[in-house]
C-alpha atoms as one frame of an Amber mdcrd trajectory, in Angstrom:
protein
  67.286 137.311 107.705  63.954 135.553 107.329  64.307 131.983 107.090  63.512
 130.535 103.756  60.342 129.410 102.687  61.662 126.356 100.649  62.452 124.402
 104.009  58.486 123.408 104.082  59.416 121.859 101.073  61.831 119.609 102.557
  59.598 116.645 103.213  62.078 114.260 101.441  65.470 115.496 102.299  67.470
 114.799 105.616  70.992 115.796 108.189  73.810 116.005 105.911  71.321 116.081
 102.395  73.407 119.079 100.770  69.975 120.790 101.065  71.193 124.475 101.614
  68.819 126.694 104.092  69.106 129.306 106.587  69.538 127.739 110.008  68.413
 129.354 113.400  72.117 129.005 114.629  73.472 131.256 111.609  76.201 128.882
 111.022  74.699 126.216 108.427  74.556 123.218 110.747  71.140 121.573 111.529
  71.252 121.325 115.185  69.593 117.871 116.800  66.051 117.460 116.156  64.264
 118.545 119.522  62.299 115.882 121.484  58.791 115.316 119.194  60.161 116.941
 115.891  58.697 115.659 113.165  61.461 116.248 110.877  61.592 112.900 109.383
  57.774 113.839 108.274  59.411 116.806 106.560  57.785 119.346 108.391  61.240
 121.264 109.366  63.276 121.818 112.625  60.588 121.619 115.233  57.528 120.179
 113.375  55.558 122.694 113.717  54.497 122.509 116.866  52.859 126.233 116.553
  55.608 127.902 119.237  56.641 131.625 119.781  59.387 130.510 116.350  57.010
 131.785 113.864  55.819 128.324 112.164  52.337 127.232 111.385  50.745 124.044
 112.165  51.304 120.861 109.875  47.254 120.721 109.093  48.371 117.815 105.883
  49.622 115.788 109.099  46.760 116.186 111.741  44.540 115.341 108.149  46.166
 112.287 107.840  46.123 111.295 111.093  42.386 111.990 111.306  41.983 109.995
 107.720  44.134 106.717 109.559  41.794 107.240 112.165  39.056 106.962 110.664
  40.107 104.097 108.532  40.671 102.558 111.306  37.057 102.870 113.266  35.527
 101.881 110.140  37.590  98.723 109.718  36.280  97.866 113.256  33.036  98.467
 112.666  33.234  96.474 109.744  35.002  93.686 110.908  32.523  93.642 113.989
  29.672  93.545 111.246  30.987  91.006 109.357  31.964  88.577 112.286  28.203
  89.302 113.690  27.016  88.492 110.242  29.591  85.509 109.819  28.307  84.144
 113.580  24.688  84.813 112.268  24.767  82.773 109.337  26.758  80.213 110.960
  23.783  79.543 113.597  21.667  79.333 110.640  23.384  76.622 108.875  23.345
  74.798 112.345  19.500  74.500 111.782  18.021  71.834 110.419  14.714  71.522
 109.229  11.404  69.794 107.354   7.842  69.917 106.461   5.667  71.125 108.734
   3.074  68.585 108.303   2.778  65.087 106.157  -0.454  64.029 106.920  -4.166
  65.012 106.789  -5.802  66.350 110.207  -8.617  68.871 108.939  -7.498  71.226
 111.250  -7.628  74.762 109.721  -5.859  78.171 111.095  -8.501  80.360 112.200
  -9.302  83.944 112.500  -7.232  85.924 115.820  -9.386  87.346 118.396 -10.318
  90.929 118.447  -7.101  92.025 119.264  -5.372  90.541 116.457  -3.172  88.354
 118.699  -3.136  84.257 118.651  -1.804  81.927 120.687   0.829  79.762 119.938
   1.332  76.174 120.011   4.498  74.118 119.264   4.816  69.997 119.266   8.070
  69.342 121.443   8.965  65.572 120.432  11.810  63.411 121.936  13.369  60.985
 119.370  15.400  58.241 120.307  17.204  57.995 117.104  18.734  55.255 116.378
  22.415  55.635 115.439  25.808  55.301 117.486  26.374  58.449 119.639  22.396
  58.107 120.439  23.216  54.736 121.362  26.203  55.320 123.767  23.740  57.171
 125.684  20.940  54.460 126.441  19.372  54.409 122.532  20.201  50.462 122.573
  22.933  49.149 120.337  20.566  46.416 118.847  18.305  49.540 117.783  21.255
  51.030 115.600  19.605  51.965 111.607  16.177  51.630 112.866  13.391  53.930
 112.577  13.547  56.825 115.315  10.472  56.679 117.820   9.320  60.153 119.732
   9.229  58.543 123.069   8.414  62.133 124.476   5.640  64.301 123.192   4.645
  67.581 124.698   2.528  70.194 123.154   3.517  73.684 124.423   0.725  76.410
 124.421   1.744  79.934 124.554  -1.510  82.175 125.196  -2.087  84.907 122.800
  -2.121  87.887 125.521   1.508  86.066 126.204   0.808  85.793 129.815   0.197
  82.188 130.213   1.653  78.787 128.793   0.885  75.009 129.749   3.477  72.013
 128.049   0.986  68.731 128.023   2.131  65.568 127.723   0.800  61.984 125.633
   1.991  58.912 127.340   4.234  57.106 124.310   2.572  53.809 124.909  -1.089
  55.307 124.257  -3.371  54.188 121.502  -4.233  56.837 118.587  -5.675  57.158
 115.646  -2.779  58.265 113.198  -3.893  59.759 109.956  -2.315  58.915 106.641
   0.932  60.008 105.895   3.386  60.715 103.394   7.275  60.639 104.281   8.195
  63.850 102.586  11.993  62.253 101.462  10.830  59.188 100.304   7.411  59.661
  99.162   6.127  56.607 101.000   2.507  56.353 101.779   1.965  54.764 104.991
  -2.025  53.949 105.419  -3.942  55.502 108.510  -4.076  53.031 111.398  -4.289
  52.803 115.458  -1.135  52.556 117.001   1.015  53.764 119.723   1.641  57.169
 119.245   5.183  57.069 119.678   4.973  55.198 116.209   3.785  58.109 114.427
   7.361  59.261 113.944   8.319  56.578 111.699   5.420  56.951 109.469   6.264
  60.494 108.153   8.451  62.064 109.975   7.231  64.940 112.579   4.703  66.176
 110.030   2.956  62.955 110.662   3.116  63.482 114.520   1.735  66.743 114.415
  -1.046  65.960 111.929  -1.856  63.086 114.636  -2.048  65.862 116.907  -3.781
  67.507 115.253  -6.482  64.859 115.105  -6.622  63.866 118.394  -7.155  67.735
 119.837  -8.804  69.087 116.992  -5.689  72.304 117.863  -4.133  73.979 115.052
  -0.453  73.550 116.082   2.013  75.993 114.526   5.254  74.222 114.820   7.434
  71.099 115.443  10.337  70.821 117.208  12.801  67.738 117.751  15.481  66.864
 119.774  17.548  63.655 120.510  19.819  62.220 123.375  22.787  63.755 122.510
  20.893  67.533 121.792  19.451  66.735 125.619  23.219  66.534 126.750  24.349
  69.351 124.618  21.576  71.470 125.942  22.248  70.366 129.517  25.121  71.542
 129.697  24.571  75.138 128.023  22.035  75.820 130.710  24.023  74.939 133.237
  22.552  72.322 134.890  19.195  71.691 136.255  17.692  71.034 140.239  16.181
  67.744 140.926  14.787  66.396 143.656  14.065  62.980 144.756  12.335  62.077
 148.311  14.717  58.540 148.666  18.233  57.685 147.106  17.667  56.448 143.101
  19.563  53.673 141.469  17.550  53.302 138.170  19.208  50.563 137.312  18.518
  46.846 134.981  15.162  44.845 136.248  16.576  41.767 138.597  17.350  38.949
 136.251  16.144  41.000 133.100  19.880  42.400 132.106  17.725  45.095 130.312
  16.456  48.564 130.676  17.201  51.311 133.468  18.707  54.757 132.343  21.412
  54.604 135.087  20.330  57.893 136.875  21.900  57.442 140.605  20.950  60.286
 142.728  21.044  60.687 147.109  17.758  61.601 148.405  17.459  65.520 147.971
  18.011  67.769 145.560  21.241  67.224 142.811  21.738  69.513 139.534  21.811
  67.321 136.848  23.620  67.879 133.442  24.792  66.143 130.104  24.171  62.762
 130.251  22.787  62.473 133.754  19.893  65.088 133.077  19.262  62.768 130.322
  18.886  60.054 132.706  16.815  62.220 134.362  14.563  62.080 131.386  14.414
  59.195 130.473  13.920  57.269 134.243  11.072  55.348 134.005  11.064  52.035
 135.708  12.241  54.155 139.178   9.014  56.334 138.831   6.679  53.706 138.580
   5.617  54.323 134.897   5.324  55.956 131.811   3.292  58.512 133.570   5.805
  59.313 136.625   8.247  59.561 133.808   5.861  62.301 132.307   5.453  63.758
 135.876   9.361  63.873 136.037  10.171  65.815 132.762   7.516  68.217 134.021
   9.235  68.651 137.179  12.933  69.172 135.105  11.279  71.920 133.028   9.401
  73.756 135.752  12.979  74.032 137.459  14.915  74.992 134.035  12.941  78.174
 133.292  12.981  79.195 137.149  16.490  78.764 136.179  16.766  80.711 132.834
  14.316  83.513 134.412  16.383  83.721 137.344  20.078  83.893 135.280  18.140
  86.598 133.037  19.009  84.106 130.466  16.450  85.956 127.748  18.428  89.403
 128.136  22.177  88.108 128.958  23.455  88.166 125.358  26.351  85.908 126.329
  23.941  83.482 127.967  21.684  84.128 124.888  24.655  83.030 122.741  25.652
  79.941 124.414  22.354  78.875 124.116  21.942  79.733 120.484  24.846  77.733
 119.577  23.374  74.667 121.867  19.700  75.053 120.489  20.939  75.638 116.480
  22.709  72.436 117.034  20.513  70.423 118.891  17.038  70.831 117.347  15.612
  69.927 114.252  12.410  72.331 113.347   9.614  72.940 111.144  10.804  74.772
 108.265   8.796  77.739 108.859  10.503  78.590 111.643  13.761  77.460 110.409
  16.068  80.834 110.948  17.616  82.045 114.173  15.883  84.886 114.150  12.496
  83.518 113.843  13.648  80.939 116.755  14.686  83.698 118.992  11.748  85.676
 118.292   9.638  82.401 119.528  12.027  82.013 122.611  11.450  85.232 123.981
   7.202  85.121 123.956   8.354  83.518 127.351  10.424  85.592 129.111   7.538
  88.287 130.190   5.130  84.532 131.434   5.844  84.305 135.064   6.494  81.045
 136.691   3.476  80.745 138.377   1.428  81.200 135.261   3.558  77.926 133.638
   1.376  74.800 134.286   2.917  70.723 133.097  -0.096  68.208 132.911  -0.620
  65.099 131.111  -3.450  64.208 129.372  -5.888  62.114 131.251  -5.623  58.060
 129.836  -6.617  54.866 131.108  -5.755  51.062 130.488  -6.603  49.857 127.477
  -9.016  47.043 127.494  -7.390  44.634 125.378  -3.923  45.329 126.236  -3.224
  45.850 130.152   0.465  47.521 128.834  -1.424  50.128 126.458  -3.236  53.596
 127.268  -5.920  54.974 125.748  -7.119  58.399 126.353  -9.922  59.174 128.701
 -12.192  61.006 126.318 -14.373  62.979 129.123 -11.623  64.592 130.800  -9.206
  64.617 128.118 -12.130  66.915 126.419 -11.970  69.019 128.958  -8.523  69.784
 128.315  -8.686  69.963 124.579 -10.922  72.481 124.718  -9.053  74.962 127.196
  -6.493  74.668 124.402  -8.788  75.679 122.029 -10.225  78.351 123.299  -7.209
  79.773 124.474  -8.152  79.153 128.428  -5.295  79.342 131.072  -4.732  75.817
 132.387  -3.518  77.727 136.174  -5.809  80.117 137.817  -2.901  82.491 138.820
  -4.425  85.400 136.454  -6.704  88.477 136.730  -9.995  86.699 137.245 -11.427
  89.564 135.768  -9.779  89.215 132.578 -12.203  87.865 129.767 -10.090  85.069
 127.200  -8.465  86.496 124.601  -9.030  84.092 122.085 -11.966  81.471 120.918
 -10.012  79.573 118.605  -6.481  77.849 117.910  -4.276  80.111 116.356  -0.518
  80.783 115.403   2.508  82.789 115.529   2.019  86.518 115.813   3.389  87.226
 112.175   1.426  84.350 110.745  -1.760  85.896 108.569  -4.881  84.255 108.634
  -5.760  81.406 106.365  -9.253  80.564 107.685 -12.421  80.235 105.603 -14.447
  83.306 104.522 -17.258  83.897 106.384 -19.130  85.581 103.328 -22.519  83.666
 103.819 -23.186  81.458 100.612 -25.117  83.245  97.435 -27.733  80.192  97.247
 -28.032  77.679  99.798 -30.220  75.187  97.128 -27.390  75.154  94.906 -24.968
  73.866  97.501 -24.374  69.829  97.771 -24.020  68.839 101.772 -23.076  65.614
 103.035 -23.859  64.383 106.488 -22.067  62.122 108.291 -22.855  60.592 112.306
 -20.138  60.959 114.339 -21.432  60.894 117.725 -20.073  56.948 118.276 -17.187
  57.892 120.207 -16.950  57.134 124.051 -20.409  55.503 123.625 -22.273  53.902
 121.145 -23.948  56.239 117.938 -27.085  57.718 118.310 -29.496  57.019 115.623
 -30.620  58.386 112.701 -28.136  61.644 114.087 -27.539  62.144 110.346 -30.838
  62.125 109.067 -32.248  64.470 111.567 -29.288  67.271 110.853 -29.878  66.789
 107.075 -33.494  67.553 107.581 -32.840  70.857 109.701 -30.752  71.828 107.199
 -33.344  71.464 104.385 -35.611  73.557 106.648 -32.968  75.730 106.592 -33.293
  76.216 102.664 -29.963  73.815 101.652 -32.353  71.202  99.980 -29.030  69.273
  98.722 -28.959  68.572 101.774 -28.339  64.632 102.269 -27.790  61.802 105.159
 -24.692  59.608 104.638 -24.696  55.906 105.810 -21.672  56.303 106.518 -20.408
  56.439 110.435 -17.341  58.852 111.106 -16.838  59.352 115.163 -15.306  62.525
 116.408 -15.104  64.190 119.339 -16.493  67.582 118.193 -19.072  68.212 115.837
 -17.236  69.824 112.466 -18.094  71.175 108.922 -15.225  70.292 106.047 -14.559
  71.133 102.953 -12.515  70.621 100.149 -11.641  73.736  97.915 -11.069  77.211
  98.726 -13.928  78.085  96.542 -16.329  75.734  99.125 -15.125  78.010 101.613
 -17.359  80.726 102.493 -20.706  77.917 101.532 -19.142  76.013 104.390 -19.214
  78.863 106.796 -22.719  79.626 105.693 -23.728  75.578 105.877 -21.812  76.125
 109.840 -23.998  78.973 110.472 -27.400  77.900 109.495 -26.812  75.455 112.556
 -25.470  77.356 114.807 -21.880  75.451 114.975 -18.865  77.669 115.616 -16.809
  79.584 112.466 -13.833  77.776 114.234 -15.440  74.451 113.701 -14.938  74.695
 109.909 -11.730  72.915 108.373 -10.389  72.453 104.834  -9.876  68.654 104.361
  -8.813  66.337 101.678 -10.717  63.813 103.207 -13.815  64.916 101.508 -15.100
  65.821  98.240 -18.059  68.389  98.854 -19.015  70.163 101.949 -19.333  67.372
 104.784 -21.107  67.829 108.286 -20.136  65.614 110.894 -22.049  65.592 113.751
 -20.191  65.087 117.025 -20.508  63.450 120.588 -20.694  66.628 121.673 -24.440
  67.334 119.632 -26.209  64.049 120.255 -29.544  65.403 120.440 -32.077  68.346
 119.051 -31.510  70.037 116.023 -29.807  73.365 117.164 -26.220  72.699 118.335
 -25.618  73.401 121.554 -23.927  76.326 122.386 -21.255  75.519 125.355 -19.545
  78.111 127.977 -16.014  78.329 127.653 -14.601  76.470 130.555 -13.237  78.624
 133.754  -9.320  78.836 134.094  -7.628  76.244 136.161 -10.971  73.866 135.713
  -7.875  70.941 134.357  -9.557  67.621 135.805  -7.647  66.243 138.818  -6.680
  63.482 136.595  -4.201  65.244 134.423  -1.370  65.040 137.362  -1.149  68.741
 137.437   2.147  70.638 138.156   2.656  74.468 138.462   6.084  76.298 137.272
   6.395  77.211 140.870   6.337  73.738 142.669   9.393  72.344 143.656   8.265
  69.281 144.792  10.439  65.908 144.502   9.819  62.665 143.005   8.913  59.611
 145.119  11.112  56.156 143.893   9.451  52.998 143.323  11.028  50.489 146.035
  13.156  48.256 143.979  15.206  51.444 142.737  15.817  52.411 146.154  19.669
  52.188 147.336
């Protein structure tokens, strides 16, 4: 007798039911369900297991296995999403951020070079913000609720092939000219002045800093960056310490009879890796390395040996290392807003990780004592020139690289995804109708030349802009440079530029002037026709500038009384 169909339709009953059926024994009784019957799934005797007994396959519950399955994967992959997402937007809301810049420089972005590449340059500033936890590591207690100072100031240079950078240093206790600034929270106006430049900080914020950059290099820099003591520790310790070397055992300790100053670092003679709050020690030693400028020499050193570090961890392509550091970084730096976003800050990370070492070069710009104050710097204008204007046009500072290669770029420039704001370089309709000021600037590192203004204004009369006019006026600058105020101005500057031969890169927007405005630099301080200059070789940095290259492991030499 065939068995009856209705037992597939048992799914609900079970042993001792009342559910009537043949049975493969012939006497009624269910025998025990064999070893992986499914007959609680109410699939019958054997579950279908597809045997020699006639029974086909239980496709609902191989369906519903594949649909748990399934659920399953895609819960994964969803909760893997979301916890990437979660993660992602919980490094973003570590970042803080401001205004890129709160004060006026005149330094415009310019055109990228043929390629459509730019370099990229970022202000790295050290604040020794005053509050408790800042304090506990050597910010000074009698300092707490004061304005933060950025003791350390480094401008990092990324070239725009990506195959070079330099990180140059200011001395803090050298004499600038800072611009005037508005702190973007407050709204307070603070009026330009000359001042140490770690003072800049407190009259604007970073913005101010970098518009006093600005200034003093005539370099369009793309981004700020900030960090205080406790983001040095924090950052320490993600790395995972740092070499140092000294040549003699360090105690960096309070002047004799002084009971003040010293950042505690106590090192033996050799090489120690430092982390959290003795790598800030590090950093901040002063008084054991002579000076402001050993100090400057020192914080080179520490970097050169962190990214030998980094590059030799793989710390660009280890995600886990990658992480660690994200969290430290979101945490411990305060940016420009622009660049406010973990991705845009990883993106910015990794235009390092293809720049070998020996293509990373530290140097500080060249200073001297200033005349009326034996414990104040001022820069040395001839050789910090030559410096400035490597930067500019995009020159390596080492002379590791294909000699062969031409520079990529003649100008300052941004990030890669930044477009172009520069001037137009449509020449001007009507040179009469155009108003031009001009301005002698040629007083600096020497006294003015003479009628500089007048002369200028005439060539450009000759030239067919019979608005032309001299100013009495005398405005020093380093390099000679053509402002403007409005956008509409712009292309009649380029035009007013080109009629006298001065660089397109040489032309800046400015709110410091009303109508077109040539100043006439130290660098044009005679003839008519500017002087066209050759872009300095690679490596030509002036012996002055302490240079260090990301392969020298060197160690530090301790001034006597820090000796132990």
């Amino acid at each position: 007798m065939k068995r009856s169909s209705v037992q597939g339709e048992g799914a609900q009953g079970h042993v001792g039911d009342g559910i009537s059926g043949s049975s493969p024994t012939g006497n009624g009784v269910v025998p025990p369900p064999r070893s992986g019957s499914s007959r609680h799934r109410g699939g019958g005797g054997d579950g279908g297991r597809g045997s020699g007994n006639g029974r086909r396959p239980n496709r609902r519950g191989r369906r519903r296995v594949l649909r748990w399955t399934a659920s399953i994967v895609a819960l994964l992959i969803l909760g893997t999403a979301a916890a990437g997402y979660l993660y992602y937007r919980h490094l973003n809301a570590n970042i803080r951020s401001g205004q890129r810049l709160s004060g006026d420089s005149g330094v415009a972005r310019t055109e990228a070079d043929a390629a459509g590449r730019r370099p990229i340059n970022i202000l790295m500033l050290g604040s020794d913000a005053r509050d408790e936890a800042n304090a506990e590591l050597g910010g000074g207690w009698d300092m707490i609720g004061a304005q933060a100072r950025a003791d350390v100031q480094m401008l990092i240079h990324i070239s725009a092939d990506r195959k070079n950078a330099s990180v140059t240093s200011v001395p803090r206790d050298t004499l600038v000219d800072i611009p005037e600034c508005t702190d973007p929270k407050s709204g307070e106006k603070f009026k330009a002045t000359r001042t140490m430049i770690n003072e800049s900080l407190a009259r604007g914020g970073p913005g101010c800093t970098l518009a006093t950059w600005e200034k003093l290099t005539n370099v369009y820099i793309d981004h700020w960056m900030m960090i205080d003591f406790t983001g040095v520790v924090s950052m320490a310790d993600a790395i995972g310490g740092v070499d140092v070397c000294v040549n003699q055992n360090v105690f960096d300790t309070s002047k004799p009879g002084s009971g003040t100053g010293g950042s505690g670092l106590k090192l033996k003679a050799g090489t120690t890796k430092v982390q959290g709050q003795q790598a800030l020690q590090w950093l901040r030693t002063r008084h054991a390395f002579g000076s402001d400028l050993g100090r400057a020499k020192a914080q080179h050193m520490y970097m050169n040996s962190m990214m030998r570090g980094l590059k030799s961890q793989n710390a660009f392509t280890d995600l886990p290392r990658l992480t660690n550091l994200a969290e430290a970084a979101t945490k411990a730096l305060k940016v420009s807003e622009e660049i406010g976003s973990v991705k845009k800050l990883l993106d910015l990370s990794l235009t390092l990780k293809d720049v070998p070492v020996n293509r990373i070069t530290m140097a500080t710009i060249p200073v001297l004592q200033a005349p009326s104050d034996k414990d104040r710097l001022v820069i040395n204008n001839t050789d910090a020139e030559k410096m400035w204007t490597m930067l500019r046009k995009d020159v390596a500072l080492d002379a590791n690289g294909d000699p062969a290669a031409p520079a990529q770029s003649g100008q300052p420039g941004s990030s890669p995804s930044a477009p172009a704001t520069g001037p137009s370089t449509a020449p001007p309709a009507d040179p009469a109708k155009i108003a031009v000021h001009v301005v002698n600037g040629t007083g600096v590192g020497a006294a003015p030349v003479g009628k500089r203004a007048t002369a200028i204004a005439g060539q450009l009369v000759s030239k067919g802009f019979t608005q032309a006019r001299a100013e009495n006026t005398l405005t020093p600058e380093k390099t000679t440079l053509v402002r403007y105020a409005t956008d509409a101005q712009a292309a009649d500057a380029q035009g007013v530029a080109a009629a006298l031969g001065v660089p397109a890169t040489s032309v800046q927007k400015s709110s410091a002037v009303s109508a077109i405005t040539v100043v006439v630099g130290a660098d044009w301080r005679e003839g008519n026709v500017f002087p066209q200059q050759a872009a300095p070789e690679a490596g030509a940095v002036p012996e002055s500038a302490d240079v260090l290259n990301g392969s020298d492991t060197g160690c530090m030499d301790v001034y006597g009384p820090y000796r132990w």
